[in-house]
VOPAGU-2260 file (C-alpha; in pm, 1 decimal, decimal comma):
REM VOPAGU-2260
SITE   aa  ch    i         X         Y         Z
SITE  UNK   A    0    2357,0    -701,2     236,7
SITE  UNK   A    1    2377,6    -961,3      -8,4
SITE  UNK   A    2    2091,3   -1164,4    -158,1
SITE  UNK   A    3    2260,7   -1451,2      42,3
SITE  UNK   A    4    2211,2   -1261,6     369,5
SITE  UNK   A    5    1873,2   -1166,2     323,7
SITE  UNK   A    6    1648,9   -1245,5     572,4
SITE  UNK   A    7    1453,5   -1407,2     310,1
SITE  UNK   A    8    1144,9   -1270,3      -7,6
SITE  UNK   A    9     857,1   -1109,5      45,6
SITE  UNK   A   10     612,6    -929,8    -182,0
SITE  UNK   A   11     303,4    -682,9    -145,0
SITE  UNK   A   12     155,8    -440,5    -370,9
SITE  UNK   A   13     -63,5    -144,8    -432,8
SITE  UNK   A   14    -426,5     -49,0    -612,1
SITE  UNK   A   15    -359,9     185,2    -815,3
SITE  UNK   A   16    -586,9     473,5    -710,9
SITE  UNK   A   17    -374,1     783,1    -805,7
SITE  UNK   A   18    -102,7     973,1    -669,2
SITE  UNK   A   19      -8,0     873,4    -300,2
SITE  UNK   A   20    -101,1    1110,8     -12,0
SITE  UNK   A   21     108,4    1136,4     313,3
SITE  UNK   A   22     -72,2     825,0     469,2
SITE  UNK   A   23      75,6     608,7     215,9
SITE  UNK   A   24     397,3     706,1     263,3
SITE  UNK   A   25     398,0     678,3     595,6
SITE  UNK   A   26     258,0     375,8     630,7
SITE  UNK   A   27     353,6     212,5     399,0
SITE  UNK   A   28     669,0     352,4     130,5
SITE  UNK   A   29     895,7     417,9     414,8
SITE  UNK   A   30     846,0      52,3     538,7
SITE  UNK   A   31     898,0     -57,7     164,0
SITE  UNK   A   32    1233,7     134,3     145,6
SITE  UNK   A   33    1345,8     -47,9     489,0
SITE  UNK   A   34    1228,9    -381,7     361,3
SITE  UNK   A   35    1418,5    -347,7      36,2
SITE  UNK   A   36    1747,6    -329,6     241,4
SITE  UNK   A   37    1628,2    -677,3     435,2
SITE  UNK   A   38    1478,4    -929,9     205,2
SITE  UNK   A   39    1471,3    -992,7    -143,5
SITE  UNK   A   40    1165,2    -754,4    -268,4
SITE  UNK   A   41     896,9    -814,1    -502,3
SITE  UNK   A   42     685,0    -486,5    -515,0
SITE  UNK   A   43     375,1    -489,1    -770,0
SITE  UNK   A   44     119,1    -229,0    -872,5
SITE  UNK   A   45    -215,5    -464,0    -849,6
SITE  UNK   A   46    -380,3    -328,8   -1144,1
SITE  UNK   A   47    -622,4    -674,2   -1187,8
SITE  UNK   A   48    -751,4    -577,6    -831,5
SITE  UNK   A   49    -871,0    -242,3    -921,8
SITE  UNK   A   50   -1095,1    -399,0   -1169,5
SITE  UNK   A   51   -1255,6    -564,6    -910,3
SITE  UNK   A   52   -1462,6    -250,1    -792,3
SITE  UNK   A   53   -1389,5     -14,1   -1103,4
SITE  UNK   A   54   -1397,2    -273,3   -1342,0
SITE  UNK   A   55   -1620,6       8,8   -1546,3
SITE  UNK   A   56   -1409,6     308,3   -1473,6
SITE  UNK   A   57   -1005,1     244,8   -1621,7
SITE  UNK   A   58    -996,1     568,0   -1813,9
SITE  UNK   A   59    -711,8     658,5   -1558,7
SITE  UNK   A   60    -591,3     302,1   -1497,8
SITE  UNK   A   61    -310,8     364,3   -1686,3
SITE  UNK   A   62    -223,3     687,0   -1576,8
SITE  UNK   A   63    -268,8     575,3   -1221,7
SITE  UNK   A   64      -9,0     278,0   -1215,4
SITE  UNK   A   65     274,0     500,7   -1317,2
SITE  UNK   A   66     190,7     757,3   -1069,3
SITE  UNK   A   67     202,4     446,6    -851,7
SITE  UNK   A   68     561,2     367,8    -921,2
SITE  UNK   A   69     660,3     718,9    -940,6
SITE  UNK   A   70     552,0     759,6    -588,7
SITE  UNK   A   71     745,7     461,7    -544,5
SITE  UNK   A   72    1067,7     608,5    -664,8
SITE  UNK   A   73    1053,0     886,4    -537,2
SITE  UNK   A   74    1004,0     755,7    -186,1
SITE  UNK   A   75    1327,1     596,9    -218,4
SITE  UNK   A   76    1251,2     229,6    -347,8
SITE  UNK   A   77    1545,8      94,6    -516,7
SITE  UNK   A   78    1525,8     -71,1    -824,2
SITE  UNK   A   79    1845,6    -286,4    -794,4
SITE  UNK   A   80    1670,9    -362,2    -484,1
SITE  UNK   A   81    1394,0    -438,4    -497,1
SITE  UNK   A   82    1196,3    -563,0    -809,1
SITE  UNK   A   83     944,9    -340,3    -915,0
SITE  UNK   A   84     638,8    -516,2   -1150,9
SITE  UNK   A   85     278,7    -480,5   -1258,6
SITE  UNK   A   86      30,4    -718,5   -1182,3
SITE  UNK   A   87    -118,6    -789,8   -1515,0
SITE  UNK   A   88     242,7    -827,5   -1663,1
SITE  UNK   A   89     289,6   -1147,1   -1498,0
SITE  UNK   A   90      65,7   -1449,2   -1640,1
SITE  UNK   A   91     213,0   -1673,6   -1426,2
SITE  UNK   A   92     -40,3   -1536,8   -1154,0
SITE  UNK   A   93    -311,0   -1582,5   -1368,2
SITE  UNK   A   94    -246,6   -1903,6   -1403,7
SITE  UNK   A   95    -166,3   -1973,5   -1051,9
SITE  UNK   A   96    -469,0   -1838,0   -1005,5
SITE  UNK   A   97    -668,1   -2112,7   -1182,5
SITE  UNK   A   98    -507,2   -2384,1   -1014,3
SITE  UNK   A   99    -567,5   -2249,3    -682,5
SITE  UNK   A  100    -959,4   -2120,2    -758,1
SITE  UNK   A  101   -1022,5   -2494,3    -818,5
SITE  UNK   A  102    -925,8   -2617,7    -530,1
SITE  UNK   A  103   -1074,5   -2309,9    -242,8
SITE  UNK   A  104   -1384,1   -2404,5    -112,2
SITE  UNK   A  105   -1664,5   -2121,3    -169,6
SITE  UNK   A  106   -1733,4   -2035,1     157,0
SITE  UNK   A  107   -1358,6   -2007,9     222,9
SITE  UNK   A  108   -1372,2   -1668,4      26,5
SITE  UNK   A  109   -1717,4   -1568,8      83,2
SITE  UNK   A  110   -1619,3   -1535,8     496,3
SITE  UNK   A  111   -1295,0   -1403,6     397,1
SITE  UNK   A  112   -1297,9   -1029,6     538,6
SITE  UNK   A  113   -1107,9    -821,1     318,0
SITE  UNK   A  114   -1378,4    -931,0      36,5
SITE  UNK   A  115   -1712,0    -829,3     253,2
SITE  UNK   A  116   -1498,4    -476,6     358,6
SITE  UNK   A  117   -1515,4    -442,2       3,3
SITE  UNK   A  118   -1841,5    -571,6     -98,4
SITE  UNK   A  119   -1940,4    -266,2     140,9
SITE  UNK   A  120   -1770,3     -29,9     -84,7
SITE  UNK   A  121   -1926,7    -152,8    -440,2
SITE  UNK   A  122   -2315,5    -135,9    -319,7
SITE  UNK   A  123   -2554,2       7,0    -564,5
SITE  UNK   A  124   -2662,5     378,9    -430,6
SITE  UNK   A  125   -2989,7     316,8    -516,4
SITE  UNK   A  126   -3043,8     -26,4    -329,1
SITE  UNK   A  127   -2811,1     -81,9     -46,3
SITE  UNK   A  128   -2915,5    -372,7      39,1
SITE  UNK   A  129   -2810,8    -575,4    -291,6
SITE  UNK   A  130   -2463,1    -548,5    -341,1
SITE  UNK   A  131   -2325,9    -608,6    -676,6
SITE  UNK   A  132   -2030,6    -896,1    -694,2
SITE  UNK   A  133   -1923,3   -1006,4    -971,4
SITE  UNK   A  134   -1757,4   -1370,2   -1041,7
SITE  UNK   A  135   -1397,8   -1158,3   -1051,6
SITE  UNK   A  136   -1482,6   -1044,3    -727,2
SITE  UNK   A  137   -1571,8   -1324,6    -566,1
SITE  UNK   A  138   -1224,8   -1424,1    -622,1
SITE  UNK   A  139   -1013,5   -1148,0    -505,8
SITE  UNK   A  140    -958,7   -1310,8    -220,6
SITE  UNK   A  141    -823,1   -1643,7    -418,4
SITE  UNK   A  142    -605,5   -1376,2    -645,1
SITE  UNK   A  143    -438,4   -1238,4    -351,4
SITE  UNK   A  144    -317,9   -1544,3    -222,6
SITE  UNK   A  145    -176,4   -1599,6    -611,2
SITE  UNK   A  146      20,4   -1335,7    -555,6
SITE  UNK   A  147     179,3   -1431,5    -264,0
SITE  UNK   A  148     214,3   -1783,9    -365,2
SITE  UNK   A  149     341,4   -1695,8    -734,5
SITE  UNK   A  150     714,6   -1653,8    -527,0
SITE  UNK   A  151     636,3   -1868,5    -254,9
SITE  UNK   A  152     712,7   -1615,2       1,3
SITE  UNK   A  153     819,4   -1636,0     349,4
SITE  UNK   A  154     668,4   -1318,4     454,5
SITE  UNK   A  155     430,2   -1049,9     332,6
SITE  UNK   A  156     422,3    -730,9     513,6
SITE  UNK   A  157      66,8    -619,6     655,0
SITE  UNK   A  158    -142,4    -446,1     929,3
SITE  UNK   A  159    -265,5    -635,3    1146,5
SITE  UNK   A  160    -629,5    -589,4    1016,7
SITE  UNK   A  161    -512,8    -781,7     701,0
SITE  UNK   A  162    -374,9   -1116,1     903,1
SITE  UNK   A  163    -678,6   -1297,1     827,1
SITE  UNK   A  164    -604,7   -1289,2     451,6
SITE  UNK   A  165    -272,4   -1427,6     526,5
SITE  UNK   A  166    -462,7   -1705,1     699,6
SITE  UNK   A  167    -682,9   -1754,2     421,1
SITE  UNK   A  168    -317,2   -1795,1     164,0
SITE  UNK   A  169    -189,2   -2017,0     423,3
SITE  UNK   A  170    -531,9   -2230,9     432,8
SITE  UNK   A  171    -525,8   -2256,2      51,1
SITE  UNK   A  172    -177,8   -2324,4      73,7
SITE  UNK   A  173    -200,2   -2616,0     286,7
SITE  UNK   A  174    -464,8   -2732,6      99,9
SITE  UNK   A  175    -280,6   -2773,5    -207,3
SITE  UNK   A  176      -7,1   -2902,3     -65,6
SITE  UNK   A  177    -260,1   -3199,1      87,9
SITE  UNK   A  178    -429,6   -3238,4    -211,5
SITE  UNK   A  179    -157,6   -3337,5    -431,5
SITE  UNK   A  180      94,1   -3482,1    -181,4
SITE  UNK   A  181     346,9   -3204,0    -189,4
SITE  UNK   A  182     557,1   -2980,9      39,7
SITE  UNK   A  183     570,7   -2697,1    -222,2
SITE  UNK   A  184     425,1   -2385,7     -69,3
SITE  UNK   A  185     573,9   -2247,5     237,9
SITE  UNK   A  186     350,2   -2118,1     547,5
SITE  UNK   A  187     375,3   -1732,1     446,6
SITE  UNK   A  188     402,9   -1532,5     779,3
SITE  UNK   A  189     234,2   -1202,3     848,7
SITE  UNK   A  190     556,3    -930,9     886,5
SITE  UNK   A  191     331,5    -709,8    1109,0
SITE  UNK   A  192     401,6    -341,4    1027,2
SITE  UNK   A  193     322,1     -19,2    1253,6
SITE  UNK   A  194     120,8     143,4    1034,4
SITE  UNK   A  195      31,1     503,9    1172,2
SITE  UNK   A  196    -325,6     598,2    1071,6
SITE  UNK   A  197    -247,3     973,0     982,8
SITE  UNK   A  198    -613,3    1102,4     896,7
SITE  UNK   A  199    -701,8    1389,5     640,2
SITE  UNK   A  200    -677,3    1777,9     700,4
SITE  UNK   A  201   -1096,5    1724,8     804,0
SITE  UNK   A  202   -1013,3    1480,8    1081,3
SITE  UNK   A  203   -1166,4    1209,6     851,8
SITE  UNK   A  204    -953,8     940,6     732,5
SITE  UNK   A  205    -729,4    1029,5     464,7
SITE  UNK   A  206    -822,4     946,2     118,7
SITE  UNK   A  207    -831,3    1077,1    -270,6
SITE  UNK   A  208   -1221,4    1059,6    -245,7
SITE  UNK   A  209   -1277,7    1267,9      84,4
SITE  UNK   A  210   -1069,7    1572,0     -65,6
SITE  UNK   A  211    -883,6    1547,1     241,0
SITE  UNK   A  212    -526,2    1394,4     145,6
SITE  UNK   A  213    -212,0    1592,9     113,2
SITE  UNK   A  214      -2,5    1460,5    -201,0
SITE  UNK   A  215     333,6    1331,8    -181,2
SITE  UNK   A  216     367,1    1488,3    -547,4
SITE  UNK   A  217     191,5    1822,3    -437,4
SITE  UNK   A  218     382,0    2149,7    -466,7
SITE  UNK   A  219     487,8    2347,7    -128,0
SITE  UNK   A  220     221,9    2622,6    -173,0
SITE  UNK   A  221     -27,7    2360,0    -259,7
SITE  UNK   A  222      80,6    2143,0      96,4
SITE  UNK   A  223     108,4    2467,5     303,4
SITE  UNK   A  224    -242,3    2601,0     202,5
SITE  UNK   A  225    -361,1    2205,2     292,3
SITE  UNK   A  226    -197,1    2209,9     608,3
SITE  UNK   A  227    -382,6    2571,4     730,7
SITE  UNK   A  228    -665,4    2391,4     675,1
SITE  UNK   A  229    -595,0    2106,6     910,2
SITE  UNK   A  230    -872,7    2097,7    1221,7
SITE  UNK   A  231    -670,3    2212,2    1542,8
SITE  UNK   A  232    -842,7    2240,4    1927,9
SITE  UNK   A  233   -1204,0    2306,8    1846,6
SITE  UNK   A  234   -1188,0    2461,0    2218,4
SITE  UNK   A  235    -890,8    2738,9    2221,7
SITE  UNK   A  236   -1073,5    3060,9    2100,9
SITE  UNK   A  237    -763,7    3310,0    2078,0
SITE  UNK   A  238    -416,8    3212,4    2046,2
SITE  UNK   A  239    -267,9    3313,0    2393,6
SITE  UNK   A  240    -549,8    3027,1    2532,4
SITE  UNK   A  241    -387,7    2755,2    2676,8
SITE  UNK   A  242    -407,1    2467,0    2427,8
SITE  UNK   A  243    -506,5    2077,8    2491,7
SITE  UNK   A  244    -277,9    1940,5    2216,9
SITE  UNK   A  245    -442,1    1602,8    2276,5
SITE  UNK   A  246    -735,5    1714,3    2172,1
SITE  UNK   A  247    -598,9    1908,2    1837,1
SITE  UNK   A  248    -718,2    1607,9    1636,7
SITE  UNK   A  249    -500,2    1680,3    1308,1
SITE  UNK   A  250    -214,7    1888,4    1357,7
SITE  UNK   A  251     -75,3    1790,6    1639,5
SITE  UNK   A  252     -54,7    1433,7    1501,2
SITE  UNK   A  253     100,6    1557,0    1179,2
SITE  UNK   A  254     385,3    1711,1    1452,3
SITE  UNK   A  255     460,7    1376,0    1618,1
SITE  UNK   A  256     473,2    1186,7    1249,4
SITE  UNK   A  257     749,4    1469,1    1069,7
SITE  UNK   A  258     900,0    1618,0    1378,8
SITE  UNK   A  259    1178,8    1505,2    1599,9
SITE  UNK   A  260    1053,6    1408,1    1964,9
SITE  UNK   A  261    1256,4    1708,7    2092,1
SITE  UNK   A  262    1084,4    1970,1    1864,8
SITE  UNK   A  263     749,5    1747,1    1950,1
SITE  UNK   A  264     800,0    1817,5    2352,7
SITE  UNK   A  265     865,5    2236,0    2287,3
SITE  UNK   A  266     526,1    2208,0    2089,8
SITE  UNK   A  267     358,0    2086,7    2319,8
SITE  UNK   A  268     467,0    2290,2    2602,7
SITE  UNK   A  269     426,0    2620,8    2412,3
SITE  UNK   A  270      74,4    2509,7    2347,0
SITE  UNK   A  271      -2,6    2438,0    2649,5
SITE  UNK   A  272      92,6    2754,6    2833,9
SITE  UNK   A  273     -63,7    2926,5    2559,8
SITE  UNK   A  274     236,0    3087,5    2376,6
SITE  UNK   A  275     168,4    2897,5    2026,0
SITE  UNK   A  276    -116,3    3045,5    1843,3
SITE  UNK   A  277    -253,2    2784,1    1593,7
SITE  UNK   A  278    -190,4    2953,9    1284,3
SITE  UNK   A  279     166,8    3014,5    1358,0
SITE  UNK   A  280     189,3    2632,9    1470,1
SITE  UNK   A  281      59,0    2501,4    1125,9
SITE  UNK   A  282     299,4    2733,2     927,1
SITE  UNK   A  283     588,3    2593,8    1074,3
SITE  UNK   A  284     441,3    2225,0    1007,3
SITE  UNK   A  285     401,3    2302,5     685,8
SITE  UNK   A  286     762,0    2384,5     591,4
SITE  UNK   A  287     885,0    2109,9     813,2
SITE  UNK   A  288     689,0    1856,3     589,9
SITE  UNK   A  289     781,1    2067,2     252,3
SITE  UNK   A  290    1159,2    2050,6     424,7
SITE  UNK   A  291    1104,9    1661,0     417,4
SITE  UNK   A  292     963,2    1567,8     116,8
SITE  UNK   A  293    1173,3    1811,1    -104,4
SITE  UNK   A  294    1402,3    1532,0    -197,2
SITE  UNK   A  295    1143,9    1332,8    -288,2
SITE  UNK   A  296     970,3    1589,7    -492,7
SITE  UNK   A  297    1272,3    1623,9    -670,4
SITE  UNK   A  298    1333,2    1242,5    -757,0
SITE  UNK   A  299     959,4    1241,8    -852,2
SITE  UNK   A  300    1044,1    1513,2   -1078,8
SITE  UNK   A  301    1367,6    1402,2   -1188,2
SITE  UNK   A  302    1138,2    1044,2   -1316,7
SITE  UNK   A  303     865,4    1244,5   -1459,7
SITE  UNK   A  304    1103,7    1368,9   -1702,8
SITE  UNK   A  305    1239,2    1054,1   -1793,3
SITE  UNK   A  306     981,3     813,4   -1875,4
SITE  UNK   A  307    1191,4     595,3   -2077,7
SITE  UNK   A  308    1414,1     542,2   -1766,4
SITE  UNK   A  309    1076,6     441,9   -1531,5
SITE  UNK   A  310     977,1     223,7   -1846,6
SITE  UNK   A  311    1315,3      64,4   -1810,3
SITE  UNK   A  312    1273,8     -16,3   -1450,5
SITE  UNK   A  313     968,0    -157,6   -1473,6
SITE  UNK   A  314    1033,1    -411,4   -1807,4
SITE  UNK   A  315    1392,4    -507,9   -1578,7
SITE  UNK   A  316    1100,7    -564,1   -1237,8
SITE  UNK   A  317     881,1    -745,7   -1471,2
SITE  UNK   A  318    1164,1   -1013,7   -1602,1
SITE  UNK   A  319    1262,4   -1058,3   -1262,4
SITE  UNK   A  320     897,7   -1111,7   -1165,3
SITE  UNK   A  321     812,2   -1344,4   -1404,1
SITE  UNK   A  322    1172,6   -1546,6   -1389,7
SITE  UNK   A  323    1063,4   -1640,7   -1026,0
SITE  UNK   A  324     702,1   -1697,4   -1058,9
SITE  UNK   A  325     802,8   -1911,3   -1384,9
SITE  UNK   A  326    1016,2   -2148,6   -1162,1
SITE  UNK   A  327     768,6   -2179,4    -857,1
SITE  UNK   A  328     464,3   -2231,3   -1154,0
SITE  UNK   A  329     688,8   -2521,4   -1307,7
SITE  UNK   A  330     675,8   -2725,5   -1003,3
SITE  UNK   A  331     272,5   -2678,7    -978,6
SITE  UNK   A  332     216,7   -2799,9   -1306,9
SITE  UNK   A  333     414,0   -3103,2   -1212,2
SITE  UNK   A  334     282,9   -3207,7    -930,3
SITE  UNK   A  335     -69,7   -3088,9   -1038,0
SITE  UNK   A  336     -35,6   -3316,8   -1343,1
SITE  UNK   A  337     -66,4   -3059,2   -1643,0
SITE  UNK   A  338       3,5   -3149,0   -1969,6
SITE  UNK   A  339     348,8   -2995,0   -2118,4
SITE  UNK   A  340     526,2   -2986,7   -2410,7
């Protein structure tokens, strides 16, 4: 498909929080590989945003962002299709940012969901009920919607628990274009995604800090000896009891998200009637997800060794980047009245 016949650009990006478990890639990489095929792509590592809550803890920041885009490459996005970029490379979206943070009401942002889910997450241990926000913060909200508006999107992929901050870029965005008299930002639309909430060998959600996530970049052994430990029918006792795969809160899942829908139904059966002990059931899982990611494993690899070729990618995602965001930032100095030379 040519960039002619492309549906039209979105963008989205990432924290970086370290190496991507199977929920990312499931809900979100494989989506990014489709996507890459339908629009023009503009995928960025949102390094600014981690400082938002670990503002006092970027030892690994760096670290983290290029096990970021490994991930990404080794899931299968394409650089020559889809740009690849990281946040703080592009000071166009700073900028943006400014213009746009003078003109967003405070109680816009301070209602704005995705900031109090995260105000939850930064409150002090020792006094829960004063949480610590920080001026940076308090404009996450306001940087998101620079992000999107830095390319003037038509669409940016989300769940559907993150529409309201898609409202809050098109509020912002319609303000601006009131304010000074323009047509110059488009309506971004929400491209609702499926996102399958695959939770962590515990049954918890699945996460880096709940010991609980299975790596994309993990070895075999290292996935197989996570998967034994996924939680299976708390109520079978033997394994000739008849099972109650809906109520096998892990594994089973983990079956419908890697297997085919055939392999799915035998499962199920088997358990059932009592002729798939659990043990036996999670071996076989494992080496059907080891079976799946091995090519991915081995791209991830095949990066790793080549840094200079990941460092390539991401300087060619960057120019891209900031060639676009330069020509949408243009026209908002213009019609925002800033001085130029």
């Amino acid at each position: 498909m040519t960039e002619q016949q492309k549906k039209g650009r979105i963008v989205t990006g990432m924290r970086p929080t370290g190496k991507l478990h199977l929920g990312h890639y499931l809900g979100v990489l494989k989506n990014m590989v489709k996507l890459q095929n339908e629009y023009e792509c503009f995928f960025f590592v949102a390094d600014w945003h981690a400082l938002t809550t670990k503002f006092d803890c970027t030892q690994n920041l760096i670290e983290d962002t290029k096990n970021v885009v490994l991930d990404w490459l080794a899931a299968g996005v394409d650089p020559d299709k889809a740009n690849i970029y990281i946040q703080s490379h592009l000071p166009q979206t700073a900028e943006l940012h400014i213009y746009l943070s003078m003109i967003t009401p405070q109680n816009w942002v301070e209602r704005d969901p995705t900031l109090k889910d995260l105000v939850k997450m930064i409150r002090k241990a020792d006094d829960e009920s004063k949480p610590s926000v920080s001026y940076g913060f308090l404009g996450y909200p306001v940087l998101m919607s620079a992000d999107i508006l830095s390319f003037n999107v038509d669409c940016v992929p989300v769940g559907i628990d993150q529409v309201a901050h898609i409202e809050i870029t098109r509020d912002i965005a319609r303000r601006f274009n009131n304010i000074y008299k323009t047509e110059l930002f488009k309506d971004a639309k929400p491209l609702l995604t499926n996102t399958p909430m695959l939770k962590g060998v515990d049954g918890q959600k699945m996460g880096k800090s709940f010991h609980n996530d299975i790596k994309i970049s993990d070895d075999e052994e290292t996935t197989q000896k996570k998967i034994m430990q996924a939680i299976t029918d708390r109520s079978r006792a033997r394994k000739d009891d008849p099972g109650h795969p809906e109520n096998c809160e892990v594994a089973f899942e983990y079956w419908k998200a890697f297997a085919s829908s055939e392999l799915v139904q035998t499962v199920q059966k088997e358990c059932i009637a009592g002729e798939r002990g659990c043990v036996a059931c999670k071996r076989q899982l494992a080496e059907i997800i080891n079976e799946q990611l091995r090519p991915i494993r081995e791209r991830r690899k095949y990066y790793e060794e080549h840094p200079e070729l990941v460092e390539e990618i991401i300087k060619k995602g960057d120019k891209k980047a900031q060639e676009a965001a330069e020509k949408v930032l243009q026209q908002v100095r213009k019609v925002v009245g800033m001085y130029r030379y």
